[in-house]
C-alpha positions as CSV (number, residue, x, y, z in Angstrom):
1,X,36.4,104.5,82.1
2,X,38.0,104.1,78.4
3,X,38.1,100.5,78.9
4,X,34.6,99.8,77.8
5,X,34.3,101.3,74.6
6,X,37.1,100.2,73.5
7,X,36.5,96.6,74.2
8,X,33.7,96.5,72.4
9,X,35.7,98.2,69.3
10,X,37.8,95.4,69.7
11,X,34.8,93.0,69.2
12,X,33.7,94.8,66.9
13,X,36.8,94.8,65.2
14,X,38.1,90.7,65.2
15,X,34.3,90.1,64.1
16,X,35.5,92.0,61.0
17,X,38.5,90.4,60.5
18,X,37.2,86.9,60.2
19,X,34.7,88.3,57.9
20,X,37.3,89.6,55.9
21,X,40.6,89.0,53.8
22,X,44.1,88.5,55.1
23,X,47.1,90.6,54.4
24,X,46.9,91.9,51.0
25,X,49.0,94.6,48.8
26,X,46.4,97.1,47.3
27,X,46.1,97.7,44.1
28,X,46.5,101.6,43.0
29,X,42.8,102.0,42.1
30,X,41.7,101.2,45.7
31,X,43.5,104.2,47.4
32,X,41.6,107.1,47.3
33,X,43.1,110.6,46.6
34,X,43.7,111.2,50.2
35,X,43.1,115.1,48.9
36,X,39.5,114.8,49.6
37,X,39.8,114.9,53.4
38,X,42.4,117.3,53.1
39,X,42.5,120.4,55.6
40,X,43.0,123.5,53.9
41,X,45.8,125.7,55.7
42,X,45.0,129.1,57.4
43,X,48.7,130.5,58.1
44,X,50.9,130.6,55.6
45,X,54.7,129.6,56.9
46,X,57.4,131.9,56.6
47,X,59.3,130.4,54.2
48,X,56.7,131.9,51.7
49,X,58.3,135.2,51.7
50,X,62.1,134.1,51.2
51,X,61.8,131.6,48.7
52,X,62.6,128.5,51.0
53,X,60.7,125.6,52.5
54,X,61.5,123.5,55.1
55,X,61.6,120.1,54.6
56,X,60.9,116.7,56.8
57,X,61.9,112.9,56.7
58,X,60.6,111.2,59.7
59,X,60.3,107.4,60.5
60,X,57.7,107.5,63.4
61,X,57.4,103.7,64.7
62,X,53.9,104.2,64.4
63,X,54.0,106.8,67.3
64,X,55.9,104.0,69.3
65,X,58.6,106.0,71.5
66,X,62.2,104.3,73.0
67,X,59.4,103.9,76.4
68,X,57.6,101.5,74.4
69,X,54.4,103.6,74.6
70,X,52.3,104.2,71.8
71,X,52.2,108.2,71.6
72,X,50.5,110.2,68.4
73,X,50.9,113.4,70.6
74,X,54.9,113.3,70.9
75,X,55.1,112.7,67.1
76,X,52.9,115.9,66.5
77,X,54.9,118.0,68.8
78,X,58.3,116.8,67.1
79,X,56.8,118.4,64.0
80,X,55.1,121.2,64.9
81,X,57.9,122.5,66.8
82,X,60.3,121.6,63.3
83,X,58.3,124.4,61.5
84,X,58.4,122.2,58.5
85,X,56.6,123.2,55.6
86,X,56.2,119.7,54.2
87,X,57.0,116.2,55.8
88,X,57.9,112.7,55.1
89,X,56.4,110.4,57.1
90,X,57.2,106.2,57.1
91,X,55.4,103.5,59.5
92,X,52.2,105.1,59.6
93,X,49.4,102.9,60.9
94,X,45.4,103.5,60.4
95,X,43.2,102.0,62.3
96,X,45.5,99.5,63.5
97,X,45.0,98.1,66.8
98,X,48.2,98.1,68.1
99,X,48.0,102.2,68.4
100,X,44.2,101.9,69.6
101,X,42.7,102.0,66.4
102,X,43.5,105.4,65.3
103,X,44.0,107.4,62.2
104,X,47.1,108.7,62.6
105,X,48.0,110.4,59.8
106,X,44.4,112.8,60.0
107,X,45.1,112.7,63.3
108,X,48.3,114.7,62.8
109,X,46.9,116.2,59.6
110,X,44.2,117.8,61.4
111,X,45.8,118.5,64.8
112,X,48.5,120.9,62.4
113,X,46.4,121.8,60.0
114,X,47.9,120.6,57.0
115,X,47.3,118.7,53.9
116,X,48.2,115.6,53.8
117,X,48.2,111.8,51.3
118,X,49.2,108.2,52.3
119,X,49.4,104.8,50.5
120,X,49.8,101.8,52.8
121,X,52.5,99.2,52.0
122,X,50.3,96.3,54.2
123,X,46.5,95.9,54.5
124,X,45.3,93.8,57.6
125,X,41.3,94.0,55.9
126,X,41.0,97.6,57.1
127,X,43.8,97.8,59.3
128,X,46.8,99.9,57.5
129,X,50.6,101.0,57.6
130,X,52.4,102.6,55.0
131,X,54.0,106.0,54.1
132,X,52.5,109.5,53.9
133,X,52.8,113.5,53.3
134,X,52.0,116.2,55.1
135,X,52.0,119.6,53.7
136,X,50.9,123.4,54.2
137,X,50.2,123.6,50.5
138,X,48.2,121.7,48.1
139,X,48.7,118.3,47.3
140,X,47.9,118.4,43.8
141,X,48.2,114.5,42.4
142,X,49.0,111.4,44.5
143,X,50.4,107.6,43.3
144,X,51.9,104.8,45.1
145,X,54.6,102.9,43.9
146,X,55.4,99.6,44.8
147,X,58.8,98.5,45.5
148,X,59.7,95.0,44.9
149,X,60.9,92.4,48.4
150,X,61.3,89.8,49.7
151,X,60.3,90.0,53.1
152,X,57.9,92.6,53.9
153,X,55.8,94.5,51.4
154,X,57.1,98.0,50.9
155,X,56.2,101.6,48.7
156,X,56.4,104.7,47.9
157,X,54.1,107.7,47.6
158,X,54.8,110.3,45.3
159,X,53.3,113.4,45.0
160,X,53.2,116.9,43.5
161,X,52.9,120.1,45.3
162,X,51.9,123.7,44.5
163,X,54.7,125.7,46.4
164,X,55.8,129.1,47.0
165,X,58.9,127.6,45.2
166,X,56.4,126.2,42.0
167,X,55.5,122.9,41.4
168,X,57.9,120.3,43.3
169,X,57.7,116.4,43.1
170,X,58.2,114.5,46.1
171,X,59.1,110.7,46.7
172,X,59.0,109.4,50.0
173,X,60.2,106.3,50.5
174,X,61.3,103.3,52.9
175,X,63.3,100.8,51.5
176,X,63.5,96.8,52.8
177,X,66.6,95.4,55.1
178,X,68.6,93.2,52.7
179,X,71.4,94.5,49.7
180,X,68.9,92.5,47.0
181,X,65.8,94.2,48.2
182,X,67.7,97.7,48.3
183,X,69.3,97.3,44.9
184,X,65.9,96.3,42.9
185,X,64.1,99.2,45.0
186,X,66.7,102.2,44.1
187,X,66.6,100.8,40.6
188,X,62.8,101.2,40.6
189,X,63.1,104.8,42.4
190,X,65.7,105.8,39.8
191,X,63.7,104.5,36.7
192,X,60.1,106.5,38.3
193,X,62.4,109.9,38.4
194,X,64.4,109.8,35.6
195,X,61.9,111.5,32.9
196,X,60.6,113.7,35.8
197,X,61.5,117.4,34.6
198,X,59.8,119.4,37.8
199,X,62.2,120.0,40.5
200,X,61.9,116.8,43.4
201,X,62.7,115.6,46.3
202,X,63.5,112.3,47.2
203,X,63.5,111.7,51.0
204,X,62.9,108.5,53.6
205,X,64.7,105.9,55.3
206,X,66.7,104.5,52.9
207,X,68.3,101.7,55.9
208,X,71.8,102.2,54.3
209,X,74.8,104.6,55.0
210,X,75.6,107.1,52.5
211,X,78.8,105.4,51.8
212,X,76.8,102.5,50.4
213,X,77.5,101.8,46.6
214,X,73.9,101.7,45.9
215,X,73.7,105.5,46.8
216,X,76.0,106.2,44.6
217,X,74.4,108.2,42.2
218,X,72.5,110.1,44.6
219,X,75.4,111.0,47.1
220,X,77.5,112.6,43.7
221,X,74.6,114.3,40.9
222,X,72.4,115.1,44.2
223,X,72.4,117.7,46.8
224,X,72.2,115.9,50.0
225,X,71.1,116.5,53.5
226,X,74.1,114.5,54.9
227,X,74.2,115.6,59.1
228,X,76.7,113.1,59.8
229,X,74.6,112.3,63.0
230,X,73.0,109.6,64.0
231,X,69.3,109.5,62.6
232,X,68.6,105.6,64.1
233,X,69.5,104.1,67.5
234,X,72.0,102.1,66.4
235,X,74.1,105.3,65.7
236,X,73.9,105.2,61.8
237,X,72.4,107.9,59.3
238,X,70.3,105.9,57.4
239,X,67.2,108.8,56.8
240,X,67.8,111.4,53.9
241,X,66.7,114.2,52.0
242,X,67.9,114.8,48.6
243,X,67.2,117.7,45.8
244,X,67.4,117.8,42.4
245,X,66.2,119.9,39.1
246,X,66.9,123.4,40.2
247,X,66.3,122.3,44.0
248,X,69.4,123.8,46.7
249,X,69.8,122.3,50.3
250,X,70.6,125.3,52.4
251,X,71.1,123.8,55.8
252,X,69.9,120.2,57.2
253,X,69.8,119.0,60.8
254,X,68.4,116.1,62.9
255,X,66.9,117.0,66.0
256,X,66.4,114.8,69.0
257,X,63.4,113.3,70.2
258,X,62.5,109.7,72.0
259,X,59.1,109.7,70.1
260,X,60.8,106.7,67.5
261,X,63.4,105.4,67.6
262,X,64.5,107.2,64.7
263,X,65.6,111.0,64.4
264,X,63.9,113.5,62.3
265,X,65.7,115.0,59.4
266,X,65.1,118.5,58.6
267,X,66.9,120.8,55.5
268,X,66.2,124.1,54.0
269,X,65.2,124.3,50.4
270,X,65.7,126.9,47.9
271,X,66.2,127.0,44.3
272,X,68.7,127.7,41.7
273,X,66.2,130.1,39.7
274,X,62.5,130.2,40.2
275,X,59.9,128.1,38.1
């Protein structure tokens, strides 16, 4: 009985496209502080009375499972059963029509209760897919920064957050497939960070091994969430969580799940001394 409505979204939909643009990278002024629709929390997480947070990096295939079906309801389990305080998220479609048109990331925002900000790194004219953040506190500033490619357009989102721990920066990111790409993005991450004096966290699927030289200079000034498990089907750890600027990593874990075909990365965070 779906079938009707929907079809006529459809319509509705490829008679908008042809009155529209093609593919284009948005320009920072045309995302909107994502704070506006945010949904203000109503239970506090426990980590607000020992001075940690748990932290997520997930790469959900936009809700696309190792069944091939498109599921926003497996994702949102996956997370609410983590407990994670705030989470990474990368492949995030909006109103795409290849996961029937939803909003996923208000979707999962809403459905958990938790603040949330996204930047997309492609445009189809209203059709998105990019990176967000969820979180049970508030999202205090938002900006998306664009990493450099060659063969598919790819960001960053980087926020700040009022915690239980203080004010924390966080990067999440997804970098592109080949070494060239890879080496111009970290040098871009590295260059947004470096005069950043607020404890942050970089996390996201960086598509290499830790082992890689480009990770270098996280992997020995960083803490780290190495697992040494497999956080991608072809049985590398490719997603990470790292700390810096007063920022400990108590614990991390992946945990399983067919909902992507990547793992979930979860650590503790603490802090060296209080901000």
């Amino acid at each position: 009985m779906k079938s009707k409505p929907f079809c006529k979204r459809f319509l509705f939909i490829i008679l908008l496209i042809l009155l529209t643009s093609s593919f284009s990278y948005p320009s920072t002024r045309d995302i909107k502080l994502s704070s506006e629709k945010s949904i203000q929390v109503v239970s506090a997480s426990s980590s607000d009375f020992n001075n940690q947070i748990d932290v997520m990096t997930y790469n959900i295939r936009h809700a696309k499972g190792l069944d091939g079906r498109v599921d926003i309801n497996r994702i949102i389990s996956v997370i609410e059963d983590s407990g994670a305080d705030i989470v990474g998220l990368q492949e995030v479609d909006r109103f795409h029509i290849r996961s029937d048109m939803a909003d996923q990331i208000e979707e999962i925002a809403e459905r958990l209760n938790m603040y949330w900000a996204f930047v997309p790194s492609l445009q189809f004219s209203f059709m998105e897919y990019g990176n967000a953040i969820l979180s049970r506190y508030p999202i205090i500033t938002k900006e998306m920064i664009y990493l450099t490619n060659d063969i598919e357009d790819r960001s960053a989102i980087l926020v700040e957050i009022e915690t239980p721990l203080g004010l924390i920066e966080i990067i999440n990111l997804h970098f592109g497939l080949t070494y060239e790409e890879k080496e111009s993005q970290m040098t871009q991450i590295m260059l947004q960070i470096q005069n950043i004096e607020h404890p942050i966290i970089l996390m996201g699927d960086f598509n290499m091994t830790s082992d890689n030289s480009l990770m270098q200079d996280l992997t020995d000034t960083w803490q780290s969430s190495r697992t040494d498990s497999a956080t991608v089907l072809s049985g590398l750890e490719i997603d990470y969580i790292f700390a810096n600027n007063g920022l400990l990593i108590l614990d991390s874990w992946t945990i399983e799940s067919d909902a992507s075909d990547h793992m979930p990365v979860v650590a503790e965070v603490s802090v060296t001394e209080m901000y």
